[in-house]
C-alpha positions in Angstrom: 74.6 110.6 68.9 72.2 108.1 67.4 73.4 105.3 69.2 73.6 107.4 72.5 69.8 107.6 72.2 69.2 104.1 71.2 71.2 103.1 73.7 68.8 105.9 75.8 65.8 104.8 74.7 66.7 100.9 75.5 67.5 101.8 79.5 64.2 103.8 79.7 62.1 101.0 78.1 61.5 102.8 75.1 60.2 100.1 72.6 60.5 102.4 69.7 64.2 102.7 70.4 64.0 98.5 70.4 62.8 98.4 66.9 66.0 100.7 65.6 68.1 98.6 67.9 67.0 95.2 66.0 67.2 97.4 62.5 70.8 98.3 63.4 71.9 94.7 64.8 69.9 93.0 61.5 71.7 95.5 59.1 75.2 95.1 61.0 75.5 98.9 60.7 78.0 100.9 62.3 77.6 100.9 66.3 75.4 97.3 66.6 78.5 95.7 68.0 78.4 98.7 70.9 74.8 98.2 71.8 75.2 94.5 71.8 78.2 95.4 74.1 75.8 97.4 76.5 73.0 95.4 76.8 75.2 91.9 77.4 74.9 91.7 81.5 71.0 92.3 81.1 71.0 89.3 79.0 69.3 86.5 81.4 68.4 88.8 84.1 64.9 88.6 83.0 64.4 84.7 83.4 63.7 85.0 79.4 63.1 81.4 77.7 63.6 81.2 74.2 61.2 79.0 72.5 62.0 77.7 68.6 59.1 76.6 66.5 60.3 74.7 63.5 58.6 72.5 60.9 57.6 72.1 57.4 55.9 75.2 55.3 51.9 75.3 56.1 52.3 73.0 59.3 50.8 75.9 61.3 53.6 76.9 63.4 52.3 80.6 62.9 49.0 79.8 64.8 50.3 77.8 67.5 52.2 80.7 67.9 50.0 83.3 68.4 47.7 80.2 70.6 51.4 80.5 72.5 51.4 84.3 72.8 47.7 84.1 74.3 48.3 81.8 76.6 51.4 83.8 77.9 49.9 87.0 78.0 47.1 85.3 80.5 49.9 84.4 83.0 50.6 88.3 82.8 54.0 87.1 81.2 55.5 89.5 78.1 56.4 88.0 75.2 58.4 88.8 72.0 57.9 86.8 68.5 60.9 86.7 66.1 59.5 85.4 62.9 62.0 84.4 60.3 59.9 85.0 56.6 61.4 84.6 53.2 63.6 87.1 51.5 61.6 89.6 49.5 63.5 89.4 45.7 62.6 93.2 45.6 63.9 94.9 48.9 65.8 92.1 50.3 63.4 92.4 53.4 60.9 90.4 55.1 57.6 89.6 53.2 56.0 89.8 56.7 53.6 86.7 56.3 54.0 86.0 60.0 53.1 88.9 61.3 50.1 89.4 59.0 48.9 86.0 60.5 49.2 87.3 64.3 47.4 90.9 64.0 44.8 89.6 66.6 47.6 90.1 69.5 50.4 92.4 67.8 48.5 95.4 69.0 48.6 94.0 72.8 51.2 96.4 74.5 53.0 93.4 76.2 53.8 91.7 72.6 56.7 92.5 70.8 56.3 91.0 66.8 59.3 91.4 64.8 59.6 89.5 61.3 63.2 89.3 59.8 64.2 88.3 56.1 66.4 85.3 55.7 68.8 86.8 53.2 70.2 83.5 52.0 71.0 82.2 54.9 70.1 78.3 54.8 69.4 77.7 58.4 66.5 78.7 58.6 67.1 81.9 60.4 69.1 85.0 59.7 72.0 85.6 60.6 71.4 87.8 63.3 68.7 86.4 64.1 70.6 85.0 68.3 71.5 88.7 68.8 68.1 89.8 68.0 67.1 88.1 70.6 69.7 88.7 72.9 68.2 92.6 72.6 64.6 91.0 73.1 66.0 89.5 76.3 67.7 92.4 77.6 64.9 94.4 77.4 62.6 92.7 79.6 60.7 90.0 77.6 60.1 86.9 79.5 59.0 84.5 76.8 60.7 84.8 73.4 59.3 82.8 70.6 61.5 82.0 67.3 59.8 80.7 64.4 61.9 79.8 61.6 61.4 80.2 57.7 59.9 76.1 57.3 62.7 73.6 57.6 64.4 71.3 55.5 67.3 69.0 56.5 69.9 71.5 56.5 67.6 74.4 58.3 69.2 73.5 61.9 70.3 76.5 63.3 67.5 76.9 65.7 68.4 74.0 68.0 71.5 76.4 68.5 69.7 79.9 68.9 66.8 78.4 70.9 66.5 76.2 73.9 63.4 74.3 73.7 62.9 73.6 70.5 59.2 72.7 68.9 59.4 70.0 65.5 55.8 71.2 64.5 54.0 68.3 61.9 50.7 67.5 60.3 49.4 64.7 59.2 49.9 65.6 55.2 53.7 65.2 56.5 53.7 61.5 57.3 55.4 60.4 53.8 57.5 63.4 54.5 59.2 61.9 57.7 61.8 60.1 55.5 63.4 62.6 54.9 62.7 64.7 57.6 64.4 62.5 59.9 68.5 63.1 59.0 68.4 66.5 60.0 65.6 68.2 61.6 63.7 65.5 63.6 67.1 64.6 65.3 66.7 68.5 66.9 63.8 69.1 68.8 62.7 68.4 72.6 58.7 68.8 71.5 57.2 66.8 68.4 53.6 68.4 68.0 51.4 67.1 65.7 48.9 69.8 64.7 46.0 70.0 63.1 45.3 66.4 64.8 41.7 66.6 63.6 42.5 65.6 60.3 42.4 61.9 59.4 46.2 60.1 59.4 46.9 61.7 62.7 47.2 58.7 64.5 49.3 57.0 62.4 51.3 60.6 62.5 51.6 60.0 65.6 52.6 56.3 66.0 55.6 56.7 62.8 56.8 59.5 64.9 57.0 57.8 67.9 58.7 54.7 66.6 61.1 56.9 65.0 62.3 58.4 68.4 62.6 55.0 69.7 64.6 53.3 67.3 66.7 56.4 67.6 67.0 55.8 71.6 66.6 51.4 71.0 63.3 51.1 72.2 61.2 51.7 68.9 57.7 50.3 70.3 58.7 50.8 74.2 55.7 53.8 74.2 53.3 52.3 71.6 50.8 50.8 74.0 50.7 53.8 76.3 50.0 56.1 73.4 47.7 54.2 71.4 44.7 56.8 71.5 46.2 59.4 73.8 45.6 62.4 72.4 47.8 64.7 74.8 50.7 62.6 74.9 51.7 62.4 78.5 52.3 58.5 78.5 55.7 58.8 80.2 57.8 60.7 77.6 58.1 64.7 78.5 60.5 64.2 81.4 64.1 62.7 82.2 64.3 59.1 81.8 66.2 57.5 84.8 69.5 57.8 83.1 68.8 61.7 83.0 68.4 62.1 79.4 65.5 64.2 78.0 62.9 62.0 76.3 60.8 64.2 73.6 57.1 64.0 74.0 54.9 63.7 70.8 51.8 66.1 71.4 48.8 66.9 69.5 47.3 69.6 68.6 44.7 72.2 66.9 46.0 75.3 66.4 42.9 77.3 65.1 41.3 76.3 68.1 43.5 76.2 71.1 43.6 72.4 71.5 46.5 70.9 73.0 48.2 74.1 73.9 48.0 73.9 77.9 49.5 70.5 77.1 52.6 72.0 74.7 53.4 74.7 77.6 53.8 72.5 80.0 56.1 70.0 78.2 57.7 73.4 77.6 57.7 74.1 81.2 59.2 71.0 82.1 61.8 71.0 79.2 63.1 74.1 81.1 62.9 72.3 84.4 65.2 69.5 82.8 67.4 71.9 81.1 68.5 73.7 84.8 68.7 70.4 87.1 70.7 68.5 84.6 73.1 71.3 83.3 72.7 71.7 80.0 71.2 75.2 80.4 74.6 76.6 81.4 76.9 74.1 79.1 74.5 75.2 76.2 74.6 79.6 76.9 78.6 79.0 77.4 78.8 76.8 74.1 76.7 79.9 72.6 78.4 82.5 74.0 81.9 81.1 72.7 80.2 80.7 69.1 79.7 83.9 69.4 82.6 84.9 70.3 84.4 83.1 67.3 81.9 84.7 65.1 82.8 88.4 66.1 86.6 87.5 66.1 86.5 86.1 62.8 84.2 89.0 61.1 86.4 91.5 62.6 89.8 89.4 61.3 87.8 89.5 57.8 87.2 92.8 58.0 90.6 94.4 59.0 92.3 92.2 56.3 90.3 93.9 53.6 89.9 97.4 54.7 93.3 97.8 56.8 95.8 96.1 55.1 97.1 95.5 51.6 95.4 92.5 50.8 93.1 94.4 48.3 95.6 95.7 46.5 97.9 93.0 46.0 94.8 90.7 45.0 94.1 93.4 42.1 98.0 93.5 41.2 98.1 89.5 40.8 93.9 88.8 39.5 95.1 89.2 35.8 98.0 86.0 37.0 95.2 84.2 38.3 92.7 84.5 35.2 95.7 83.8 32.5 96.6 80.6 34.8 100.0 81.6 35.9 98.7 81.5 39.9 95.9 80.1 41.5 93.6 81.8 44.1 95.4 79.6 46.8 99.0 80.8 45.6 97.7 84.6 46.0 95.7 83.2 49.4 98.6 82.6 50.7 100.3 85.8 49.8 98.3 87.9 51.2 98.3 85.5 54.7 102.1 86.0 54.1 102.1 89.5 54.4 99.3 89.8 56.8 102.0 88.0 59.4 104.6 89.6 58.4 103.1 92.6 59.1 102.8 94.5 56.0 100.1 97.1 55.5 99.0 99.9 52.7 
C-alpha cells in the first residue's frame, strides 16, 4: 500500500510523495525497483537537462548554483538541485551544507533541493544518485542540476550521470591543475573560473587553456583571442569543423551573478551540440545499458545469497579457509559450481 500511494502521489504531482520516492530509491528499500519501473517512459518527456557541477572543495560551485537556479526560475523554467554532501560519521546521512547555502531559493515552489550522503562511494556521487534523478525528471523538472561532493582524480562519475558537465576552478587552484588534469579536467564541456575577481585569474585562465590545447594539439591556438576576455567566447563553446565539442573556459563571480548569462548559454549550446551530432542518444542508450548491467548484477548478487546455498556452504568451509586448507577462490568457485548446477537450500 505504501508504494501504491507513492506511486499516487507521483501521477498527481504530489511533491511530498517525491521526497519518499528519492528516500526509498537512496535507501534501495523494498519497492524502489517498482517505482523506478513506473516512472521509466516519463523519463525525457519533460525536455529535462541534467547539468553536473564539479570542482575542487570551496571553488563555489554551491553559489553558482543557486546564481543557476535564479536565472532558471526567471525563464519560468522548474528546476531540481541534487547536491551530493559528505557522509555524516553519526547517521550515515547528508550533513546538508548545500542546501544550507541555497535557503534564499529553496522555499521557491518551482525548486526542488535534495542533498544526498555519499556513503563511501568515491565518485563523487552516491550511488543512486542517476536514479534520483531519473525520479526528478519524471516528475516534471526541466533543469536538473548535480553538484558533486568536490572532486579529486578518481571522483568521475558525473561525466556519466550528467550531460553537460561544469569543471568549476579558482584561482587558489592554479598549482592544483597538476594534478587535476589526469582525471577530472579530461571530463567536462564548461571550464569556469570563478571568483575571477581575485588576483591569478588570468593566469587561471591562460594554464587552463593551454592545457586543453595540448590535449587537442593546438596548446596556444586560442591564447591571442583570449588574452583579456573576460567571458570567454573567443571561438571555443561550439563544434569545431571536424564536429568535435571544444570546451569554453568562462569566468565568473558567483556572489554576484557575473558571468552566469555567459555559463547558460555555453550550457545552451552544449545541448545544441549534444542533439545535432548524436551523442545525446549514444550517451542515454550507453546509460541506460549501465544501468541495466547494474540491476542484473545486484539482483544475480542478491539471489546467490538469499536463494541459494551459497551461505551455507561458505559457513561449512570458512574454518578450511582460515586454517589454510582452501582459499576464498577454491570455495568461490564452489559455490559458482553449484549455483550452475543448480543446487539450492
Amino acid at each position: 500500500m505504501k508504494i501504491e500511494r507513492i506511486l499516487t502521489g507521483l501521477e498527481s504531482g504530489d511533491t511530498a510523495a517525491l521526497a519518499r520516492a528519492i528516500s526509498l530509491v537512496e535507501n534501495q528499500r523494498d519497492g524502489y525497483e517498482e517505482v523506478l519501473s513506473h516512472v521509466h517512459a516519463r523519463v525525457g518527456k519533460s525536455g529535462a537537462r541534467r547539468i553536473g557541477l564539479t570542482g575542487p572543495p570551496g571553488a563555489g560551485k554551491s553559489t553558482l548554483s543557486e546564481q543557476l537556479i535564479r536565472h532558471y526560475r526567471e525563464q519560468g523554467l522548474k528546476v531540481a538541485m541534487v547536491a551530493v554532501d559528505p557522509t555524516s560519521p553519526f547517521t550515515g546521512g547528508a550533513l546538508l551544507g548545500d542546501r544550507i547555502r541555497m535557503e534564499s531559493v529553496s522555499t521557491d515552489p518551482g525548486v526542488f533541493i535534495r542533498s544526498m550522503a555519499t556513503r563511501g562511494s568515491l565518485g563523487g556521487l552516491a550511488v543512486t544518485t542517476e536514479e534520483v534523478a531519473d525520479l526528478l525528471d519524471a516528475f516534471g523538472f526541466e533543469r536538473i542540476l548535480i553538484e558533486t561532493v568536490g572532486v579529486g582524480q578518481t571522483e568521475l562519475d558525473i561525466a556519466r550521470t550528467a550531460e553537460s558537465t561544469v569543471l568549476v576552478l579558482v584561482p587558489e587552484s592554479g598549482d592544483g591543475i597538476q594534478t587535476l588534469k589526469a582525471g577530472v579536467m579530461e571530463i567536462a564541456y564548461v571550464y569556469v573560473m570563478n571568483k575571477s575577481d581575485r588576483p591569478g585569474a588570468d593566469k587561471l585562465r591562460q594554464e587552463i587553456e593551454v592545457m586543453l590545447g595540448i590535449g587537442r594539439g593546438n596548446a596556444f591556438r586560442h591564447m591571442s583571442a583570449h588574452h583579456g576576455n573576460k567571458t570567454g567566447e573567443g571561438g571555443r563553446g561550439r563544434a569545431k569543423t571536424d564536429g568535435e565539442w571544444e570546451p569554453p573556459v568562462l569566468a565568473t563571480v558567483a556572489t554576484t551573478g557575473q558571468g552566469v548569462v555567459e555559463l547558460v548559454a555555453a550550457l545552451d549550446r552544449h545541448r545544441t551540440w549534444l542533439e545535432a551530432s548524436g551523442a545525446f542518444t549514444a550517451r542515454r542508450r550507453a546509460r541506460l545499458a549501465e544501468r541495466t548491467r547494474a540491476a542484473v548484477d545486484r539482483a544475480v548478487h542478491q539471489w546467490i545469497w538469499r536463494e541459494t546455498g551459497a551461505e551455507e556452504l561458505l559457513a561449512r568451509r570458512l574454518d578450511e579457509v582460515l586454517e589454510g586448507g582452501r582459499s576464498p577462490y577454491d570455495v568461490a568457485a564452489e559455490i559458482l559450481d553449484q549455483v550452475k548446477s543448480g543446487a539450492t537450500r
